[in-house]
C-alpha positions as CSV (number, residue, x, y, z in Angstrom):
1,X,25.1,8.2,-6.1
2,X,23.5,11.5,-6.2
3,X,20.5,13.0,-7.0
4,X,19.9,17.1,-7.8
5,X,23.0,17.3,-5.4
6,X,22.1,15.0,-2.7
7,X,24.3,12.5,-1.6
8,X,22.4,8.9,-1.7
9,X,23.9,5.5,0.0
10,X,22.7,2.1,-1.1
11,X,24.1,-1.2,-1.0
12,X,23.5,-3.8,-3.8
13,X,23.8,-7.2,-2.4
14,X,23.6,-8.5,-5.5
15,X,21.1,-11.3,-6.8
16,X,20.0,-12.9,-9.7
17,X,16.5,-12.8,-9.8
18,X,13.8,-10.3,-8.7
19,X,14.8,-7.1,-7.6
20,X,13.4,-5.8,-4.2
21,X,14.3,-2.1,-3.1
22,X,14.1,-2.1,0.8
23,X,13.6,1.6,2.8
24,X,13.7,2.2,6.4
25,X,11.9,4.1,8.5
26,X,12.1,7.8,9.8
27,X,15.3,7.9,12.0
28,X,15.8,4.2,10.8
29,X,18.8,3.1,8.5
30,X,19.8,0.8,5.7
31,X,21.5,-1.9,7.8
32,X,18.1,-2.2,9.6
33,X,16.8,-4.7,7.0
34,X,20.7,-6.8,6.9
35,X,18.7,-10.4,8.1
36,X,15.7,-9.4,5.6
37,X,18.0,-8.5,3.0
38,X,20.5,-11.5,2.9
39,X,17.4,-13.9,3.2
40,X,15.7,-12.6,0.4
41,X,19.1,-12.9,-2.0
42,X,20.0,-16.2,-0.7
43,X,16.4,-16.9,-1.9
44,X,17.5,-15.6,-5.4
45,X,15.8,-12.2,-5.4
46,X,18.6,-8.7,-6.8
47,X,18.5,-6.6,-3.1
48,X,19.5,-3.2,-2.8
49,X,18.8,-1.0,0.8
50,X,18.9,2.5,0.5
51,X,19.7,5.1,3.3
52,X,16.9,7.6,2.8
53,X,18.2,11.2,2.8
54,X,19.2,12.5,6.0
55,X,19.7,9.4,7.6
56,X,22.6,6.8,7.7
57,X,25.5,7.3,5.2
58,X,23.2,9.8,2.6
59,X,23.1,13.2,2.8
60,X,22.3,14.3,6.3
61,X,21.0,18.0,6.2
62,X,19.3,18.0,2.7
63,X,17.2,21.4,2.2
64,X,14.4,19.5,0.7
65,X,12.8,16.8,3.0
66,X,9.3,16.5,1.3
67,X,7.4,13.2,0.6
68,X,7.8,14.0,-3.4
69,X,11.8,14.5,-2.5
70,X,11.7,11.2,-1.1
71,X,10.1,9.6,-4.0
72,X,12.3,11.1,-6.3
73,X,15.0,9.7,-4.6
74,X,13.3,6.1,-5.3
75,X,12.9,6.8,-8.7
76,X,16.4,7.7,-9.5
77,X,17.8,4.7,-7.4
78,X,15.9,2.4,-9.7
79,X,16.7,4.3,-12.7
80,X,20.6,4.6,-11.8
81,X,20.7,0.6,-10.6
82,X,19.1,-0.3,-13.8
83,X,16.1,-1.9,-11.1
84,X,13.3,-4.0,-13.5
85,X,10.3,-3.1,-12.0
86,X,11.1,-3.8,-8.7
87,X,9.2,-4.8,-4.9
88,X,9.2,-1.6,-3.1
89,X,9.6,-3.3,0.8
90,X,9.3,-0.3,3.3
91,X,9.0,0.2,7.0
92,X,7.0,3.1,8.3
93,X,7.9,6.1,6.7
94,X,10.0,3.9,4.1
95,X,6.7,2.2,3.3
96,X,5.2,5.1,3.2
97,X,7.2,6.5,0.3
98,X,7.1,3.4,-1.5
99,X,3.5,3.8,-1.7
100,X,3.5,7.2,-2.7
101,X,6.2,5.7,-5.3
102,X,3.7,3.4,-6.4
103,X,1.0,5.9,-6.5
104,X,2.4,8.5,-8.8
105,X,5.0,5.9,-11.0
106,X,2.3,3.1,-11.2
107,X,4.3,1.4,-13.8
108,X,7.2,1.3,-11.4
109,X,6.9,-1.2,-8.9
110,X,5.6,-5.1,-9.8
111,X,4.5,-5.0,-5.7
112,X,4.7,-3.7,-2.3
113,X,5.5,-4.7,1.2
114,X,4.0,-2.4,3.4
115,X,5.4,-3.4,7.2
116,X,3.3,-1.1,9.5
117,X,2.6,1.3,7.1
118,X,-0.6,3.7,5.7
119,X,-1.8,6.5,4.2
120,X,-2.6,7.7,8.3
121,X,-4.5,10.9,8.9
122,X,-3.5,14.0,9.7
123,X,-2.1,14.4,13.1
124,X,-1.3,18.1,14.1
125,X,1.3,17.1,17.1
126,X,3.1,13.9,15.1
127,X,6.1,16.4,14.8
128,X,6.1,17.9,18.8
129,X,5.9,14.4,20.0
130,X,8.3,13.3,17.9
131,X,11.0,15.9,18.4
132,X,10.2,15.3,22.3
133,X,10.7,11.7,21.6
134,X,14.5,12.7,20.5
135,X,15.3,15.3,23.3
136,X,14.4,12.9,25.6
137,X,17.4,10.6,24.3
138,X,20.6,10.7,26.8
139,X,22.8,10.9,24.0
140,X,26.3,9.9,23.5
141,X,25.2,6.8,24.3
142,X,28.1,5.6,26.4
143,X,28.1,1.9,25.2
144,X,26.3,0.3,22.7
145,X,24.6,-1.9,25.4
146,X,23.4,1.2,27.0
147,X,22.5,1.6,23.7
148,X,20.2,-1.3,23.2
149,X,18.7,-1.4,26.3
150,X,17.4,2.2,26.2
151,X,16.3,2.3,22.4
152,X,15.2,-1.4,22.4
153,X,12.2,-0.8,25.2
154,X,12.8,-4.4,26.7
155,X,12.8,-6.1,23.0
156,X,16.9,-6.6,22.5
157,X,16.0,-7.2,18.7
158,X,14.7,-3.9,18.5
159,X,17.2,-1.9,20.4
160,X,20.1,-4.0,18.1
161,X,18.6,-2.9,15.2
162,X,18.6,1.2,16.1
163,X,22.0,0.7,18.1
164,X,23.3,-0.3,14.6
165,X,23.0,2.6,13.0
166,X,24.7,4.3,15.7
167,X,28.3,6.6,15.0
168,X,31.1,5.8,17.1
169,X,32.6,9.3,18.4
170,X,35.3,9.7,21.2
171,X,32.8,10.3,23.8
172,X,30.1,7.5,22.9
173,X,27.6,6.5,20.1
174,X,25.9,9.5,18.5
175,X,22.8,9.5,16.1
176,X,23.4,9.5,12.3
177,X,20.8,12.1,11.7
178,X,19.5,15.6,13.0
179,X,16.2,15.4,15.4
180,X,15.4,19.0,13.4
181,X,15.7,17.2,9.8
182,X,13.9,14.4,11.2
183,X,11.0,16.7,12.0
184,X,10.7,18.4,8.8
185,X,10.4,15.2,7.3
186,X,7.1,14.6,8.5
187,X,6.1,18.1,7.4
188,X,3.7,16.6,4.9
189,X,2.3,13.6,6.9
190,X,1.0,16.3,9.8
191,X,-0.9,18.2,7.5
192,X,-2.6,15.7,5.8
193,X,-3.7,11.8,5.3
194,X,-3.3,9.9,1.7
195,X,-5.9,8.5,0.9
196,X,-6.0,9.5,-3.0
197,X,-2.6,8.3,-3.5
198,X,-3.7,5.0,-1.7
199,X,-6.7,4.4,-3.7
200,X,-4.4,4.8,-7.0
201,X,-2.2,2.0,-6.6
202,X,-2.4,-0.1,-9.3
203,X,0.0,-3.3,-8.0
204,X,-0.5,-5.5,-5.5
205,X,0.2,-5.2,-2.0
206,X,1.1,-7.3,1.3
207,X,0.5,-4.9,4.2
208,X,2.2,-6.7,7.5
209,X,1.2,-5.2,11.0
210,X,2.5,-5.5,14.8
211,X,-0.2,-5.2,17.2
212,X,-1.4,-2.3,19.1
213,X,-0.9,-3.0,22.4
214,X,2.8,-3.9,21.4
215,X,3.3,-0.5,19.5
216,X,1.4,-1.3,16.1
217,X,0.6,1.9,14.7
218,X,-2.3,0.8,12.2
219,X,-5.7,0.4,13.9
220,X,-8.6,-1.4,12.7
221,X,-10.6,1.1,11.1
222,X,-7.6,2.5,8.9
223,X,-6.9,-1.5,7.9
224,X,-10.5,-2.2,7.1
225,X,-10.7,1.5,4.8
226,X,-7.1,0.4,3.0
227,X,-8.8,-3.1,2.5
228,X,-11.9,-1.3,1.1
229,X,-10.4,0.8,-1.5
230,X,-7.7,-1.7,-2.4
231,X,-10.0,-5.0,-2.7
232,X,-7.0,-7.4,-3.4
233,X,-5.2,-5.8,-0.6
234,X,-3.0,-9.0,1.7
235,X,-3.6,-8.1,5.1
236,X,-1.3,-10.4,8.2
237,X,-0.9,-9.4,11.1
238,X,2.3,-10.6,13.3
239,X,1.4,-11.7,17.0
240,X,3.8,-10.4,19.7
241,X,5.2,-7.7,17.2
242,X,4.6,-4.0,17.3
243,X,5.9,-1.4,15.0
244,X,9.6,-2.6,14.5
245,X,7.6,-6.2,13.6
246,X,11.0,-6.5,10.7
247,X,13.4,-6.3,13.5
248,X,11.5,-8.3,16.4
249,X,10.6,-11.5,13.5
250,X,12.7,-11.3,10.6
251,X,12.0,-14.9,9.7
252,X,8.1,-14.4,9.8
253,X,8.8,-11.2,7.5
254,X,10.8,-13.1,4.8
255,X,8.3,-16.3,4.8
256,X,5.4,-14.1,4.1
257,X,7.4,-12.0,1.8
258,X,8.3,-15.3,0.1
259,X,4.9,-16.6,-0.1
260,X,3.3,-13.3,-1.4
261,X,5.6,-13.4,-4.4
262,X,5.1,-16.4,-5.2
């Protein structure tokens, strides 16, 4: 599909039941959330995964990378997929957006699944150590092992779930996404924190964390203000996980997914 131009990719597994719209994270892809995904339709829940814009199979250079761009995309996507008020499930920047989804359409979304995700802070070199992040990657990737063992940081679940999202060229696996585009994308999280938005959620929420010291990005004082201003807030965190905690214990994921829509 398309929105204002911009090619969107999403795949319906299909599903009777609930529906659940699933985003990745920033540099992440649809496929990320494949054991996540069949789980929750073999449970009887209507999936669909999206490939945000200019990552995976959507548009890859889009002029218009801002946090409202993204949640447009998540509006139309339920719109054009006839979605009935679905779980908005994201990962990092994917949960992010479904937030802010949540936040300005609060009619939208019956819940979200926030897995190690915030409204953060401002943080004036996010987008310098980010962009140093990607120069640093010895890309074509000569084999997808190579692959997983450089992107995984000794957790192979980790690195099989970026290596998937990989393109296959002649001389090696390549990125499906622009480091520059990727940058811009976090245009609006360097300048500022969310904290309004946050606070105007209106459905509930299951926020799952990794930990710190394995990569975790949410500390204890930005869980204990979400808690504050969202009372009902579900707070688990997952031991041995960091900030890939959907890739390193899918299982875990989908049983406390399971048991907070019940």
């Amino acid at each position: 599909m398309a929105r204002d131009g911009v090619k969107l990719s999403c795949r319906d597994w299909g599903g009777p039941g609930v529906d659940v719209l699933l985003l990745h994270g920033l540099a992440g892809h649809s496929g990320e959330w494949d054991a996540t995904a069949r789980a929750l339709r073999d449970a009887g829940h209507r999936v669909v995964t999206l490939d945000q814009r200019g990552h995976g199979n959507s548009e890859r250079r889009p002029a218009d990378v801002s946090r409202a761009a993204y949640v447009a995309d998540v509006v139309a996507v339920v719109t054009e997929l006839g979605l009935r008020q679905p779980v908005l499930m994201g990962q990092s920047l994917g949960g992010h957006t479904a937030l802010l989804t949540a936040a300005a359409h609060p009619g939208l979304p019956r819940a979200l699944v926030l897995v190690e995700a915030g409204p953060g802070g401002a943080e004036p070199g996010l987008q310098a150590g980010i962009a140093a992040w990607f120069a640093d990657w010895p890309v074509p990737f000569p084999t997808r092992e190579a692959a997983v063992a450089y992107l995984g940081g000794g957790k192979r679940a980790v690195g099989e779930g970026w290596a998937s999202g990989l393109e296959e060229r002649g001389d090696g696996l390549w990125p499906r996404f622009d480091a520059d585009v990727m940058v811009r994308s976090l245009d609006d999280n360097a300048a500022r924190a969310f904290w309004d938005e946050w606070a105007a959620i209106t459905c509930p929420v299951l926020s799952v964390l990794g930990q710190g010291e394995q990569g975790g990005i949410i500390g204890a004082e930005e869980y204990a203000e979400m808690a504050r201003l969202l009372p009902g807030l579900r707070g688990v965190s997952v031991p041995g996980t960091g900030h890939d905690t959907h890739l390193e214990r899918p299982e875990v994921l989908h049983s406390l997914v399971m048991g907070f829509l019940e």
